[in-house]
Residue, then its C-alpha position, 0 to 999 in steps of 0.5 A: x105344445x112339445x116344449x111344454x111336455x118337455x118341461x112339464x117331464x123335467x119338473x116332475x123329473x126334477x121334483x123326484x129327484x128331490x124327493x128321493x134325496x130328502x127322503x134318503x137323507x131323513x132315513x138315514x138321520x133316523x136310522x142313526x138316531x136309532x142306532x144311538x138310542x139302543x146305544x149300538x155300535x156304528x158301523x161302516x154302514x152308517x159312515x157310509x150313509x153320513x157321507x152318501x147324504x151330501x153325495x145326493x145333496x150335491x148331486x141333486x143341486x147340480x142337476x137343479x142348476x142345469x135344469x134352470x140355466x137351460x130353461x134361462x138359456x130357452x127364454x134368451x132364443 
């Protein structure tokens, strides 16, 4: 039963995670979009933004990939 807490806590952790990284992605897209419509300067912010995406991407993606290679390495014991 407490195995299956843990995992129920991790998905729900893990799905978190991805939806503040999607949704941080999508309000930066739509900020630049915006920016760009009123024709405003980009500014180090946005740069910064732009390279913070895949940060969080990445971030995300590797703790996907733990979270699975533990659940693999649990079905293996």
């Amino acid at each position: 039963m407490r195995h299956k807490a843990i995992f129920v806590f991790q998905v729900l952790s893990m799905m978190g995670i991805w939806v503040f990284v999607l949704g941080i992605s999508a309000w930066v897209i739509r900020l630049i979009r915006v920016a760009n419509q009123l024709k405003d300067a980009e500014t180090a912010s946005v740069a910064i933004s732009l390279v913070a995406i895949p940060v969080f991407l990445t971030g995300a993606s590797v703790l996907t990939y733990v979270f699975v290679g533990l659940q693999r390495g649990a079905k293996k014991n």
